[in-house]
C-alpha positions in Angstrom: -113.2 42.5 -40.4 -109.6 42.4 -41.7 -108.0 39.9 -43.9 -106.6 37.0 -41.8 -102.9 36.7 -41.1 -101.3 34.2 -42.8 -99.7 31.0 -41.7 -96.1 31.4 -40.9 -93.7 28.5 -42.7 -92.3 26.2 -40.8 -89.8 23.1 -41.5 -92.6 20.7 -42.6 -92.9 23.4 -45.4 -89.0 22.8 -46.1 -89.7 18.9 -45.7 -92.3 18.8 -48.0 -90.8 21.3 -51.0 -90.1 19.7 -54.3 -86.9 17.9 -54.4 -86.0 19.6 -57.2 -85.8 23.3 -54.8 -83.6 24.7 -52.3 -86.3 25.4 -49.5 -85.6 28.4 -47.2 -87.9 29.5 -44.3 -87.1 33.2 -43.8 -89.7 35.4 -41.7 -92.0 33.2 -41.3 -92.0 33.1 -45.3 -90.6 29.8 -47.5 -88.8 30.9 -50.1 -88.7 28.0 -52.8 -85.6 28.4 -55.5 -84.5 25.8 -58.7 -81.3 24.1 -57.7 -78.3 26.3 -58.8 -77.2 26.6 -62.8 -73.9 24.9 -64.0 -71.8 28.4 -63.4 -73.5 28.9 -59.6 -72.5 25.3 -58.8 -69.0 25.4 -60.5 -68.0 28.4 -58.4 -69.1 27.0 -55.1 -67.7 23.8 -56.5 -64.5 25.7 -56.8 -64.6 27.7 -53.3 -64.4 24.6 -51.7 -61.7 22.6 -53.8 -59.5 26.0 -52.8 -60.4 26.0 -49.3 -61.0 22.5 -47.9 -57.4 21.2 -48.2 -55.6 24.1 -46.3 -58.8 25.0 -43.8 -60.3 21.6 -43.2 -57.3 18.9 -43.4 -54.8 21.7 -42.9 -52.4 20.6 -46.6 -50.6 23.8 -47.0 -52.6 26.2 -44.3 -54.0 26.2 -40.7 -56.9 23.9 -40.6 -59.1 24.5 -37.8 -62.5 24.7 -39.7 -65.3 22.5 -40.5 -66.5 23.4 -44.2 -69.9 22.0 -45.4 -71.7 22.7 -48.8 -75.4 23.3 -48.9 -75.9 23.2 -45.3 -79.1 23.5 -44.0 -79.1 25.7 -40.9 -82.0 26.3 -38.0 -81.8 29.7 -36.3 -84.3 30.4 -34.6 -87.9 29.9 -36.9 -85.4 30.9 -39.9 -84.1 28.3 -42.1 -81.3 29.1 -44.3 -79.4 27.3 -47.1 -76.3 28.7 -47.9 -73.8 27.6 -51.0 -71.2 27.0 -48.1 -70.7 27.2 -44.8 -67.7 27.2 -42.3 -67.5 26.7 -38.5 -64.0 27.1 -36.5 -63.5 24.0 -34.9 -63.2 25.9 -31.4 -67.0 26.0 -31.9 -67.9 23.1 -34.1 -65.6 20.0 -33.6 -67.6 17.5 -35.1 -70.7 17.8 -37.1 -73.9 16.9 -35.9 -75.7 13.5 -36.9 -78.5 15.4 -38.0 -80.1 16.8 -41.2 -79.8 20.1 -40.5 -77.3 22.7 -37.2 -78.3 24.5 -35.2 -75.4 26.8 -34.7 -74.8 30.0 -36.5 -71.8 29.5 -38.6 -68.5 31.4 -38.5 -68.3 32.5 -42.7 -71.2 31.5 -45.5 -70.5 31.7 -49.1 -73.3 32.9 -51.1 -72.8 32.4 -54.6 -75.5 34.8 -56.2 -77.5 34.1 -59.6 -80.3 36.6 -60.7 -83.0 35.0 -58.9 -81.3 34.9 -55.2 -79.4 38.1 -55.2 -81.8 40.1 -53.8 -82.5 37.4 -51.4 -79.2 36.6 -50.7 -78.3 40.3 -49.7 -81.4 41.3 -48.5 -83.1 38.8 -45.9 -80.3 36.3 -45.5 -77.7 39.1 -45.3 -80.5 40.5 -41.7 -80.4 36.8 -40.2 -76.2 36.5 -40.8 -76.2 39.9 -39.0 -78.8 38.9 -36.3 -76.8 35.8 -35.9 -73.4 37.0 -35.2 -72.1 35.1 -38.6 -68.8 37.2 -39.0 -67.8 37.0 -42.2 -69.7 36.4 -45.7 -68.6 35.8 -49.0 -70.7 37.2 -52.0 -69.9 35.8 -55.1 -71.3 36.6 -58.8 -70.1 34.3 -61.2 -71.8 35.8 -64.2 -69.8 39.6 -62.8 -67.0 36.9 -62.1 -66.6 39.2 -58.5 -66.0 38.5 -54.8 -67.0 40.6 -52.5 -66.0 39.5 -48.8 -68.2 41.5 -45.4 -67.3 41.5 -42.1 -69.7 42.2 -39.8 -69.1 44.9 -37.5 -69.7 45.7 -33.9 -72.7 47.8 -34.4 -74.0 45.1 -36.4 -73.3 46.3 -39.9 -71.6 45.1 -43.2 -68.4 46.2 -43.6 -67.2 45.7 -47.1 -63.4 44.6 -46.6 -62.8 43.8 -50.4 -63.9 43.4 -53.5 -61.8 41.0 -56.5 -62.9 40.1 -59.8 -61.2 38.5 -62.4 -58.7 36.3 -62.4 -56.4 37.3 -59.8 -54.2 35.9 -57.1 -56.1 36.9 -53.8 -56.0 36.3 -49.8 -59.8 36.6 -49.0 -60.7 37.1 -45.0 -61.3 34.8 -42.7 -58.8 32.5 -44.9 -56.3 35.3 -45.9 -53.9 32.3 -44.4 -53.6 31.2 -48.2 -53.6 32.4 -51.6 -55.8 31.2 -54.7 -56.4 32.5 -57.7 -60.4 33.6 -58.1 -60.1 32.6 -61.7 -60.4 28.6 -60.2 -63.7 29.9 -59.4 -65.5 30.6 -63.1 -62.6 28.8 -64.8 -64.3 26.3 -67.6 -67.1 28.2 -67.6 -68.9 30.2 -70.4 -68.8 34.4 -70.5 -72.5 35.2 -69.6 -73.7 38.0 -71.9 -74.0 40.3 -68.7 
């Protein structure tokens, strides 16, 4: 007789994580990971202080999107908690009374530390793909990089840039504005990496 399959997680496994974890239920597996360090929250801290005004209220750029940090997103059986995510309002006009959407977002920001990176651009990086998400953001604030994907027809990555530093840049889908990627790890202290 062969070893039992086991159980497949489900949201009352997210429900019931310690609050002190970011729960994520990714094939069928919960993956359980400590809240984010001080330089992982600063820089999707800072992503959002860049991009809200212009994207979300529309001070000094388009508008036209709803941006939301730490969302908890249902796709399917897969549960995923990116450091940001974005919806054009043409899709998303209003968000949802509800503690988690249901609707694939247009651009997620993962800000990667050394225990999500695989994660992050491994599994999460299959169910973006599978779910049509167009554009992520992959940010290391101990590299101090950006590196922005588009996803392509055939349902690939396509790497469309990669910044580090502290320099003046128009990242895609908000290449509407410029900010300087510094804002991003500014205040923070050089990791020994």
């Amino acid at each position: 007789m062969g070893m039992p399959k086991p159980r497949a997680a489900t949201y009352e496994d997210v429900l019931n994580a310690p609050p002190n974890m970011v729960a994520e239920v990714v094939n069928g597996q919960l993956h359980l990971q400590p809240r984010p360090a001080m330089p992982h929250a600063a820089a999707a801290s800072a992503i959002g202080g860049e991009l809200a005004p212009p994207f979300t209220r529309g001070r000094g750029g388009p508008g036209g999107w709803i941006l939301l940090d730490e969302p908890e997103i249902h796709l399917g059986a897969d549960i995923v908690v990116p450091d940001i995510g974005g919806w054009r309002r043409a899709r998303m006009d209003v968000i949802p009374n509800a503690a988690f959407v249901a609707l694939a977002p247009d651009w997620v920001a993962e800000v990667l530390s050394p225990g999500t990176e695989r994660f992050d651009r491994g599994d999460k990086l299959a169910v973006y793909a599978r779910e049509q998400v167009a554009w992520v953001w992959l940010v290391n604030p101990r590299l101090r990089t950006l590196e922005i994907l588009q996803l392509g027809s055939d349902g690939r990555w396509i790497l469309r840039g990669t910044y580090h530093g502290n320099i003046k840049v128009r990242a895609e889908p908000f290449d509407a504005i410029e900010f300087d990627l510094g804002a991003l790890w500014a205040n923070v202290e050089p990791s020994d990496v």
